[in-house]
C-alpha positions as CSV (number, residue, x, y, z in Angstrom):
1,X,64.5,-72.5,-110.5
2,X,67.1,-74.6,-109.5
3,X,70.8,-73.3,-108.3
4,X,73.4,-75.4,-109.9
5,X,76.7,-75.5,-109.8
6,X,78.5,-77.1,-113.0
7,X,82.8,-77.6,-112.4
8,X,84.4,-76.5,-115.5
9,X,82.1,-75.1,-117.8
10,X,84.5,-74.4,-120.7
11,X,85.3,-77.2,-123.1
12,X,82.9,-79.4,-124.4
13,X,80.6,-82.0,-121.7
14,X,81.0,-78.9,-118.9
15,X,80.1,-76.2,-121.4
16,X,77.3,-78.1,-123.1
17,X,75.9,-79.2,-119.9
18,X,75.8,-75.4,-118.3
19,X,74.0,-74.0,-121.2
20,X,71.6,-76.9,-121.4
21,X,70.5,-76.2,-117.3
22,X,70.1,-72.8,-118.6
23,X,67.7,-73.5,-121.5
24,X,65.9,-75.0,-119.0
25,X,65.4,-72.2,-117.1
26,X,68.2,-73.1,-114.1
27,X,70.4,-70.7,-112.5
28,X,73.7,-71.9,-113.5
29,X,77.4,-71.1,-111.5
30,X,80.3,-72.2,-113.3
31,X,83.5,-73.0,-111.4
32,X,87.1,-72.4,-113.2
33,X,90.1,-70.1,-113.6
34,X,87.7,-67.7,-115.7
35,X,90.5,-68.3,-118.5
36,X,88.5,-69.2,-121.6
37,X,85.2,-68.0,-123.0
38,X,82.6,-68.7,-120.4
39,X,78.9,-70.6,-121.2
40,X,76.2,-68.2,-122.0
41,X,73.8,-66.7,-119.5
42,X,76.1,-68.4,-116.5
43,X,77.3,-66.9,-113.8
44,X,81.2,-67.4,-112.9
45,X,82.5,-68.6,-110.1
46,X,86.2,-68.0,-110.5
47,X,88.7,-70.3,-108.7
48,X,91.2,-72.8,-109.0
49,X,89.1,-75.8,-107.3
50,X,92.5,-77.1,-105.3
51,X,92.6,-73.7,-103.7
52,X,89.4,-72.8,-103.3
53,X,89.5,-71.7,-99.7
54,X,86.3,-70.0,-98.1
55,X,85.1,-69.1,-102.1
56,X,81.7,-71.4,-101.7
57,X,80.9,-72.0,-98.1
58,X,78.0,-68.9,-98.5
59,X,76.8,-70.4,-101.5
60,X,73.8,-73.1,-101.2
61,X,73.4,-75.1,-103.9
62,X,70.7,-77.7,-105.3
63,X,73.0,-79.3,-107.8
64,X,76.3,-79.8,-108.1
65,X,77.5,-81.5,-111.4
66,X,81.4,-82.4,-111.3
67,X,82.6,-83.1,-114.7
68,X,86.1,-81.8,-114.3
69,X,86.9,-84.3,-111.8
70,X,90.0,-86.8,-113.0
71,X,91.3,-87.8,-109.3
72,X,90.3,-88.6,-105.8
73,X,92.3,-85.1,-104.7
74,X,89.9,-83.0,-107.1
75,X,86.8,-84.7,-105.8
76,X,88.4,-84.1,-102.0
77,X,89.3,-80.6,-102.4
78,X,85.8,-79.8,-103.6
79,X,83.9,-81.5,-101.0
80,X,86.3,-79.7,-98.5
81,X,85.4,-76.5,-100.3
82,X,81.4,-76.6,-100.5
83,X,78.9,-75.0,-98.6
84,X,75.5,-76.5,-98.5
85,X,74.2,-78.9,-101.2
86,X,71.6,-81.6,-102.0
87,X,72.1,-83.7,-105.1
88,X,75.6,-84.6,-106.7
89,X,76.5,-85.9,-109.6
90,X,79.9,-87.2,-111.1
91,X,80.3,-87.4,-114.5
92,X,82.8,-90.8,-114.6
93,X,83.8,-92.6,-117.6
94,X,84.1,-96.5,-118.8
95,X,87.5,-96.3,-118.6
96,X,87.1,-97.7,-115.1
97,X,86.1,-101.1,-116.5
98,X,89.5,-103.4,-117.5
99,X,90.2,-104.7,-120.9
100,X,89.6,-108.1,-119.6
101,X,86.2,-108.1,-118.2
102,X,83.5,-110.1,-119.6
103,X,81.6,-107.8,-121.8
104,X,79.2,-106.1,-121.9
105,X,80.0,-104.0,-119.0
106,X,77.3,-103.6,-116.6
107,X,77.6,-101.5,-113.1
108,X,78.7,-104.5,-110.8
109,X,81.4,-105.3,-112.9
110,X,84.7,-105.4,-111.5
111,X,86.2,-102.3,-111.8
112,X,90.5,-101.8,-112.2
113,X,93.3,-101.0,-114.6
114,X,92.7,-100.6,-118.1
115,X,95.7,-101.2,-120.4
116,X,94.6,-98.7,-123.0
117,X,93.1,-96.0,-120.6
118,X,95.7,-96.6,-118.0
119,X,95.8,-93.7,-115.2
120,X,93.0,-91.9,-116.5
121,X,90.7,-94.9,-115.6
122,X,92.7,-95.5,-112.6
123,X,92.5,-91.9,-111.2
124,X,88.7,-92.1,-112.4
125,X,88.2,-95.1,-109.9
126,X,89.5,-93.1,-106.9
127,X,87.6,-90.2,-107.4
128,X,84.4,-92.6,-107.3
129,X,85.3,-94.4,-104.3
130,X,85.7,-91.4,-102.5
131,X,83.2,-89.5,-103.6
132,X,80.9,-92.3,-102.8
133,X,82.6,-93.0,-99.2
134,X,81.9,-89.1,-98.3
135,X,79.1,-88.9,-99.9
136,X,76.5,-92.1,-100.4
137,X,74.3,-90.7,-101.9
138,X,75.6,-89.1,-105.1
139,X,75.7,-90.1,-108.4
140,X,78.1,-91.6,-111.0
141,X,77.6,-91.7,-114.6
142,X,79.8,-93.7,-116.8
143,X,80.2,-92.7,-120.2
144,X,81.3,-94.4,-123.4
145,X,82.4,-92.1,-126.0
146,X,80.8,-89.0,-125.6
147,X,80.1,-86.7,-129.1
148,X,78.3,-84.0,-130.2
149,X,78.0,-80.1,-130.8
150,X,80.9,-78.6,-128.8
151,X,83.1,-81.7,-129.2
152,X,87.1,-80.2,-129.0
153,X,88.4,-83.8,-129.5
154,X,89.3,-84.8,-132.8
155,X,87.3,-87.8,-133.5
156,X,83.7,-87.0,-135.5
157,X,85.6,-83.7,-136.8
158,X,88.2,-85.5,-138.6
159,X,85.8,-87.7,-140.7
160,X,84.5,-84.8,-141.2
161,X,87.9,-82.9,-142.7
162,X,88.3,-86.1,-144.3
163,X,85.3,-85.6,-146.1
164,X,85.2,-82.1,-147.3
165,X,88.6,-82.6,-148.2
166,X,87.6,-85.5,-150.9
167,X,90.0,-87.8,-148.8
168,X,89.8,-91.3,-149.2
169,X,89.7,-92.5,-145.4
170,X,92.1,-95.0,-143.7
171,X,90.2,-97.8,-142.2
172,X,91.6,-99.7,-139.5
173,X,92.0,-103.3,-140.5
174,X,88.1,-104.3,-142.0
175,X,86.5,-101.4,-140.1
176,X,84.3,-103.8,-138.3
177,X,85.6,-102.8,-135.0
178,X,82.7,-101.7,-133.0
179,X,82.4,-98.1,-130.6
180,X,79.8,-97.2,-128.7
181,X,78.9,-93.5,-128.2
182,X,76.6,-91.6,-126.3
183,X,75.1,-88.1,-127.5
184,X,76.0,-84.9,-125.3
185,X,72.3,-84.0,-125.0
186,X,71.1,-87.2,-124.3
187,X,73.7,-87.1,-121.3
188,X,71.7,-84.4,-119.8
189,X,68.7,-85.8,-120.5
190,X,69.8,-89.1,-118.0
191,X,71.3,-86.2,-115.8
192,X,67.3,-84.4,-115.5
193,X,66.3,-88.0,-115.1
194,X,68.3,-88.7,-111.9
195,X,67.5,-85.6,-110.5
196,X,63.5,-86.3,-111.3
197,X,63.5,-89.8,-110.1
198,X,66.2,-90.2,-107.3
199,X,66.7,-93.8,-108.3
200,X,68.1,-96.1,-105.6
201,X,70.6,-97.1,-107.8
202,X,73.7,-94.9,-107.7
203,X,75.9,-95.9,-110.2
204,X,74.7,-95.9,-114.4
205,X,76.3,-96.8,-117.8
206,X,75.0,-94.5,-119.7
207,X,75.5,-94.8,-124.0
208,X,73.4,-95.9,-126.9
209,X,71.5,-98.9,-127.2
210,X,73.7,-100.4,-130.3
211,X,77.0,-100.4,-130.9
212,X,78.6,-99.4,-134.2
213,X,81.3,-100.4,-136.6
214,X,84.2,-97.8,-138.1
215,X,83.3,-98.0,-141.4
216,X,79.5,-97.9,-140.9
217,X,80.0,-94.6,-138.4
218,X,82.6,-93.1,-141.1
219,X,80.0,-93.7,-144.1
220,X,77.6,-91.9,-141.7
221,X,79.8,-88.7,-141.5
222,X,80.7,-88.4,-145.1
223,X,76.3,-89.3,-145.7
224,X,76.2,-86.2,-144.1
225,X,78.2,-84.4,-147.2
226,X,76.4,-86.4,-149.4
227,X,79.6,-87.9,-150.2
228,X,80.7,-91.4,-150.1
229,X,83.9,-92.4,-148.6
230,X,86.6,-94.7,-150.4
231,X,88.6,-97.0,-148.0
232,X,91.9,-98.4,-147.9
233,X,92.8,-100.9,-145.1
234,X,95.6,-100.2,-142.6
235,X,96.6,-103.5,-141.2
236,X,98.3,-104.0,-137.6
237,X,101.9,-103.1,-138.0
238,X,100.6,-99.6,-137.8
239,X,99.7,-97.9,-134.3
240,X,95.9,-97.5,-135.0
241,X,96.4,-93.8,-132.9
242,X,98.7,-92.4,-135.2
243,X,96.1,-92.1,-138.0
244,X,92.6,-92.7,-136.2
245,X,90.5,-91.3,-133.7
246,X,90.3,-94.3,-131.3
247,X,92.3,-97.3,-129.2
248,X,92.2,-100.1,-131.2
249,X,89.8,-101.6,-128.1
250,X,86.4,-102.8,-128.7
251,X,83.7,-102.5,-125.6
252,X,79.7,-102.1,-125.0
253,X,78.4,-100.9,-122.1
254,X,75.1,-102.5,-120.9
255,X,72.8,-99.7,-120.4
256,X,69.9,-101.7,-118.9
257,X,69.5,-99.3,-116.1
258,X,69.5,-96.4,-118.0
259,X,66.9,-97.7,-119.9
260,X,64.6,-97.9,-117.0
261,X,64.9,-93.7,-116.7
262,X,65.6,-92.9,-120.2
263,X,63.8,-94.7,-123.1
264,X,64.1,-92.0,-125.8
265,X,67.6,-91.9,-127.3
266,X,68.8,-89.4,-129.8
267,X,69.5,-91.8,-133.1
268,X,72.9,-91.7,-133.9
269,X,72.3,-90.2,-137.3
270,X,70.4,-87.1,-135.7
271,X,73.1,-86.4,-133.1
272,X,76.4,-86.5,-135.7
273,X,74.0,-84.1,-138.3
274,X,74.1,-81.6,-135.5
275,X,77.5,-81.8,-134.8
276,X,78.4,-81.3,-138.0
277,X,76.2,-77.9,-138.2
278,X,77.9,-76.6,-135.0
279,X,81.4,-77.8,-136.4
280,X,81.3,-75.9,-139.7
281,X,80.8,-72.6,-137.6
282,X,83.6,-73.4,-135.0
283,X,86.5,-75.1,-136.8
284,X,89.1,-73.6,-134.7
285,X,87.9,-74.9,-131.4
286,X,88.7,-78.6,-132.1
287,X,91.7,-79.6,-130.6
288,X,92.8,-81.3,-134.0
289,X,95.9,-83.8,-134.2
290,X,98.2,-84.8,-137.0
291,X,96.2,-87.3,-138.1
292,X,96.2,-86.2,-141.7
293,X,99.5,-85.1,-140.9
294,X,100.6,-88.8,-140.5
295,X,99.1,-90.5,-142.9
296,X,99.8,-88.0,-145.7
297,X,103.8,-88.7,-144.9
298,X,103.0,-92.7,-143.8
299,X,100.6,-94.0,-145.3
């Protein structure tokens, strides 16, 4: 039985990833303000991880999994803070990689502002750097879009509103834009991986092996209703946020590495079916945005 320590713990990639350890027969500590409904079968750790003080230097740990980590600050205070530890993991985000790097993105691309990320994948840069300064030899992850059961971010949710709604859906120019997700389980599957293997390589784009277009991933979602979505085509003097889950900003990810520890990916289809199942029983916990709103008034 391992001891790991997973930052956060409440929302979504945190709280997924502390009850997935568990299933797996982990002992699982959860770090945060103790605020929200905790993860099942986890034990709390409750703090404030800028003022954590003495709260984990008697605490030994075999894992620790920082998913909550959005600045070099939050990745110093926690270091600061630890007792003793062996494996570390930070879970990082594409966002790091600019707009105007050749694509597809692979792990020694340049890394720097991104005009439609901005601070978030500037602050995400400085937490790597340090983390891997202090530390050489944790981990780094770097997600695409991340989706699945537990989502709170309004993105396979509101195709899916749309669709039990009987709402014809507002495509973003032809809907050929590509995105390029990765499924939640299949996240801790890489994370198992790492920890298996301890691969010389420290840094990994993680996502799935193809990309896909808007309309094709919205026909998915409403497939899933056994309903079948009817289009109309927003053209460019409309923000595409206003009425749409994503930046109007195409990317891939070359996941060649990942490939080399994970082979097996959930298919796309499989992973937004059981999304849906957990989102019809927890409808309130999506952080949902006037999408609908918008459009209904705009468009």
């Amino acid at each position: 039985m391992r001891k790991i320590l997973v930052m956060g713990g409440t929302v979504f990639v945190s709280r997924y990833i502390a009850e997935y350890f568990v299933g797996k027969g982990d002992q699982v500590y959860v770090l945060n303000r103790g605020h929200h409904i905790q993860p099942k079968n986890t034990i709390l750790i409750q703090g404030d991880r800028h003022k954590l003080g003495e709260l984990l230097k008697n605490y030994e740990f075999d894992v620790v999994l920082d998913v909550t980590a959005y600045t070099g600050k939050d990745v110093e205070c926690l270091l600061e803070a630890l007792g003793k530890y062996k494996d570390y993991i930070l879970i990082s985000s594409s966002a790091v990689y600019p707009e105007t790097e050749k694509q597809p993105f692979t792990e020694n691309s340049r890394v720097g502002k991104n005009k439609y990320w901005g601070q978030y994948g500037t602050n995400k840069i400085e937490a790597e750097k340090i983390l891997l300064e202090k530390v050489p030899s944790a981990y780094i992850l770097r997600p695409p879009y991340l989706y699945g059961p537990m989502n709170n971010l309004y993105r396979e949710a509101f195709v899916f509103d749309c669709a039990m709604n009987d709402r014809k859906f507002f495509l973003p120019k032809d809907g050929e834009m590509k995105l390029h997700f990765f499924y939640i389980h299949d996240l801790c599957k890489m994370i198992e991986k790492i920890l298996e293997k301890k691969p010389h390589q420290h840094i990994f784009n993680v996502g799935n092996e193809t990309t896909i277009s808007i309309k094709n991933w919205v026909e998915m979602c409403y497939n899933l209703l056994e309903k079948k979505p009817i289009f109309e085509k927003v053209m460019d003097d409309i923000e595409q946020r206003e009425y749409f889950s994503f930046y109007d900003y195409e990317y891939v990810l070359d996941i060649s590495a990942q490939k080399q520890l994970l082979s097996e990916l959930t298919p796309l289809q499989k992973g937004l079916e059981e999304s849906y199942c957990w989102y019809k029983e927890h409808m309130t916990e999506v952080d949902k945005k006037d999408f609908i709103k918008f459009i209904d008034s705009n468009l």
